[in-house]
VODO-130651 format. One record per residue: residue in three letters; x negated, y negated, z of N, C-alpha, C in turn. Coordinates in pm, whole numbers, padded with zeros to 5 digits, always signed. Layout:
BEGIN
ALAXYZXYZXYZ...
END
This chain:
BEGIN
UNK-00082+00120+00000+00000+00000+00000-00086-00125+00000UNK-00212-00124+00095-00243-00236+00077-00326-00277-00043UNK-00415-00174-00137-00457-00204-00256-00361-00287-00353UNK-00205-00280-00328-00092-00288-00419-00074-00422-00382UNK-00051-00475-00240-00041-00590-00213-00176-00710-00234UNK-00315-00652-00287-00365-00742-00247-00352-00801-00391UNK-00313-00702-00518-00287-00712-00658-00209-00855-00638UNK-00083-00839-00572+00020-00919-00582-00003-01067-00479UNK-00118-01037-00402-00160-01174-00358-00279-01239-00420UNK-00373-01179-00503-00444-01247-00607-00353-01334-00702UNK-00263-01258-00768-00151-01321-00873-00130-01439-00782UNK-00079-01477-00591+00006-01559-00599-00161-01647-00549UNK-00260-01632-00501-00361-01726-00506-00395-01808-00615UNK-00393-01705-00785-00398-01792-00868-00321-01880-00924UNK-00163-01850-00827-00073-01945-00894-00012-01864-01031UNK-00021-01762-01072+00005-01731-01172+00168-01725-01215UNK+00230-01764-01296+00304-01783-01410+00385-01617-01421UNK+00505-01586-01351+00571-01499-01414+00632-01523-01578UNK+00603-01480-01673+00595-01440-01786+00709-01370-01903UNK+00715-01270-01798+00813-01134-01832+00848-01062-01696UNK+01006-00968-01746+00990-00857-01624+01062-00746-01722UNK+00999-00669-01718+01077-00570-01766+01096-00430-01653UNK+01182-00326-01712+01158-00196-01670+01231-00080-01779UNK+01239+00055-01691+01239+00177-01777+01403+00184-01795UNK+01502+00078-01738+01636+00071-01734+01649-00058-01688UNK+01769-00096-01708+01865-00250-01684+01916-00204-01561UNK+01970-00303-01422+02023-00311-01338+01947-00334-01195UNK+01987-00299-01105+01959-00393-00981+01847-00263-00915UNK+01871-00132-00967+01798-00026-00924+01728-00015-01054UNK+01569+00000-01033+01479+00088-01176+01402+00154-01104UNK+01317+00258-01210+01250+00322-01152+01112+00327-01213UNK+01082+00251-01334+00927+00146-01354+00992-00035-01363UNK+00868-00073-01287+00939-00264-01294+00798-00250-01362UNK+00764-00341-01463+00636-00457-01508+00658-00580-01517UNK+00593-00674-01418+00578-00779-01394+00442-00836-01496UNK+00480-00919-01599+00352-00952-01646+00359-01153-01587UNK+00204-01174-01589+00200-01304-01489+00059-01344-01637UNK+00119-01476-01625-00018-01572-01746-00160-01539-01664UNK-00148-01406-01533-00264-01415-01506-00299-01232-01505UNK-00231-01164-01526-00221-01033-01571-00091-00976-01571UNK-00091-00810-01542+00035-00731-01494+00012-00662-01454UNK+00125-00613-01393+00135-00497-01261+00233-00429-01331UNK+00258-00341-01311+00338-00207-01264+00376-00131-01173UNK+00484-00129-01105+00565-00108-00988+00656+00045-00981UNK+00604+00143-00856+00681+00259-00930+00734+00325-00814UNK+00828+00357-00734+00840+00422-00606+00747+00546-00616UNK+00693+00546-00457+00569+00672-00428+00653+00687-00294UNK+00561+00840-00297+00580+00880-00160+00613+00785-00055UNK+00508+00696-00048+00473+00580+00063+00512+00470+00050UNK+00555+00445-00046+00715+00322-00051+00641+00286-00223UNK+00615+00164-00242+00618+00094-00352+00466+00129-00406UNK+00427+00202-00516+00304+00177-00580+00269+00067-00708UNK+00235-00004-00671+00130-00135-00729+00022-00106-00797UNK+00017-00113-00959-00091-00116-00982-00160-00179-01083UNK-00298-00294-01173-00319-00342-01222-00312-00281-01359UNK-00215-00335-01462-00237-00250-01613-00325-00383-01683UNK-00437-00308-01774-00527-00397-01871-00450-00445-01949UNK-00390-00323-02070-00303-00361-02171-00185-00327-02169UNK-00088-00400-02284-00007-00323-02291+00023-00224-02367UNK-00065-00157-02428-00062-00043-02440-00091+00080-02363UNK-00129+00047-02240-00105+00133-02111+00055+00145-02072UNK+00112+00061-02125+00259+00051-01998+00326+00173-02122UNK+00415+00228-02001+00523+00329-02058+00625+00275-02166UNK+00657+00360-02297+00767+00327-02383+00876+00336-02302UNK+00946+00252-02410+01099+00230-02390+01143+00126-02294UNK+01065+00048-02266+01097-00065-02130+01170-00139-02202UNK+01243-00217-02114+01349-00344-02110+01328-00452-02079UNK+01350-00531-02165+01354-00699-02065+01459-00715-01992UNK+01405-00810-01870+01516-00807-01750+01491-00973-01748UNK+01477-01038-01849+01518-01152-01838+01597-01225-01862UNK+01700-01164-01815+01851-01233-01857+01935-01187-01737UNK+01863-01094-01666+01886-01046-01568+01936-01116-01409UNK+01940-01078-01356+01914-01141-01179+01834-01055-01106UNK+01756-01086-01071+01687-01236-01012+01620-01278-01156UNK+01583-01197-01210+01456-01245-01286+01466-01421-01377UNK+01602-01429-01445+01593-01518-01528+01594-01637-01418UNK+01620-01656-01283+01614-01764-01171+01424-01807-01190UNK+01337-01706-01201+01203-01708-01147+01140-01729-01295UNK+01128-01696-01385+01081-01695-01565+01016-01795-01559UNK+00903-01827-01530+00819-01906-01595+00789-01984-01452UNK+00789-01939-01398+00746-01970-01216+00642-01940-01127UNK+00546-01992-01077+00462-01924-01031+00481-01839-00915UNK+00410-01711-00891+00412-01695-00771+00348-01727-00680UNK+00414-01789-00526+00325-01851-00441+00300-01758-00310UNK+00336-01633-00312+00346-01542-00214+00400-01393-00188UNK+00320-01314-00158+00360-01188-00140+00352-01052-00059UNK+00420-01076+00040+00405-00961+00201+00504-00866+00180UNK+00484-00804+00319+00587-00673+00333+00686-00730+00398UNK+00816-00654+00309+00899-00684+00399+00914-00635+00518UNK+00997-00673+00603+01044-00626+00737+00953-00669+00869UNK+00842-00718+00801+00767-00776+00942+00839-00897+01026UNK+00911-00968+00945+01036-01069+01037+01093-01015+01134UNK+01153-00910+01095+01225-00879+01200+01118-00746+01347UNK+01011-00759+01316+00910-00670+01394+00874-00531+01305UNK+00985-00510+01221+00953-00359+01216+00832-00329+01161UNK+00791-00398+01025+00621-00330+01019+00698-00300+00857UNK+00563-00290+00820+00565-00188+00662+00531-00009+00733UNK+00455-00016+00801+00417+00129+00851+00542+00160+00922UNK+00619+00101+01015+00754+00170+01041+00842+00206+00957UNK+00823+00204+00833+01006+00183+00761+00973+00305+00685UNK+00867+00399+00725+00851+00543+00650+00845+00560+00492UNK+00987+00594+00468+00959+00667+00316+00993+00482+00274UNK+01037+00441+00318+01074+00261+00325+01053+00162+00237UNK+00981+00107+00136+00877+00022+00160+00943-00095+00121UNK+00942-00193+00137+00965-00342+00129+00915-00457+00106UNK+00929-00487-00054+00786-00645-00081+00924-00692-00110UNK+00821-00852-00073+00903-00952-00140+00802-01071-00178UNK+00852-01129-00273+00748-01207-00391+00775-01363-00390UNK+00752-01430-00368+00814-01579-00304+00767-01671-00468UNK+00849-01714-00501+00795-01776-00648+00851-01955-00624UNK+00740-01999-00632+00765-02170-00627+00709-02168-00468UNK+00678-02321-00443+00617-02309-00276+00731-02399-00180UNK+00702-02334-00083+00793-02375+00040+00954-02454+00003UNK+00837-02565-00029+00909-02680-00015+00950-02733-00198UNK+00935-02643-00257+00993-02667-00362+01107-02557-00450UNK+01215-02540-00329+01328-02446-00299+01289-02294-00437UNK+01215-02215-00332+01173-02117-00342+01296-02001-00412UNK+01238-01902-00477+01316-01842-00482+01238-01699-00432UNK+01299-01597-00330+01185-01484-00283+01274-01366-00348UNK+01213-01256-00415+01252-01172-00494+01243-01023-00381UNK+01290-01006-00369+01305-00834-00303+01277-00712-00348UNK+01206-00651-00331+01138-00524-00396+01154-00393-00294UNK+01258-00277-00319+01276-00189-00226+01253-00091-00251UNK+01205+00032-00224+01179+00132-00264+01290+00234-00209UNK+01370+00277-00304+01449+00365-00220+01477+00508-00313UNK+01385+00608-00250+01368+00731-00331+01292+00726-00448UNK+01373+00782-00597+01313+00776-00714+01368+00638-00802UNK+01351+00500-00686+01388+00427-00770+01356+00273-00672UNK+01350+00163-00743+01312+00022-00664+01422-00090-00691UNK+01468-00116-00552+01609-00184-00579+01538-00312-00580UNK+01608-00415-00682+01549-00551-00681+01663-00618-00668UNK+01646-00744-00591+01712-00829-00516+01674-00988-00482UNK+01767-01039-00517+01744-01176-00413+01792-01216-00320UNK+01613-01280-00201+01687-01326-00058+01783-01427-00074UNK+01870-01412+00021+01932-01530+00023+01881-01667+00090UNK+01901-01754+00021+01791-01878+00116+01906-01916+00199
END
């Protein structure tokens, strides 16, 4: 997990530019997300251990048949936004990323603080990653 997160906090150090989002299906549950950022991409896949994160070179690494999810929700809110942040969820409320087991919980904060944020939800639940937006 934490190799996955530090992917997704380089992206929000550089400020980088969400781009695209696609996955292997349309809707609020998928089970590949690719996030491409004007500063690379990731690939997002439920694991054992909640969410696996990982840096793709090209795109000719990423799996056929993906979708754009930019027309979508959350995604078309965030399109062309930087990201300014990215932890585990559930530490607000105490529980931990290591408590929430098969669990796992990111969330991706795009725009900063004070320039009405929008934070994206990333859940891992089984053979699939529910995406969501917090409510501000």
């Amino acid at each position: 997990m934490r190799a996955g997160l530090e992917i997704l906090e380089r992206a929000a150090e550089a400020r980088g530019r969400i781009l695209r989002a696609e996955a292997d299906r349309e809707g609020a549950r998928v089970g590949v997300l690719v996030l491409t950022f004007d500063v690379g991409r990731v690939l997002m896949r439920p694991a054992d251990d909640g969410i696996e994160v990982v840096h793709v070179e090209s795109r000719e690494a990423l799996p056929d048949g993906l979708a754009s999810l930019e027309e979508e929700e959350p995604w078309w809110r965030v399109i062309g936004q930087p990201i300014t942040a990215a932890w585990p969820g559930g530490v607000e409320e105490g529980v931990g990323a290591s408590g929430l087991g098969r669990l796992m919980v990111l969330k991706l904060r795009f725009r900063e603080e004070q320039e009405n944020p929008r934070v994206v939800l990333l859940e891992a639940t089984g053979s699939a990653i529910r995406v969501g937006l917090e409510a501000s």
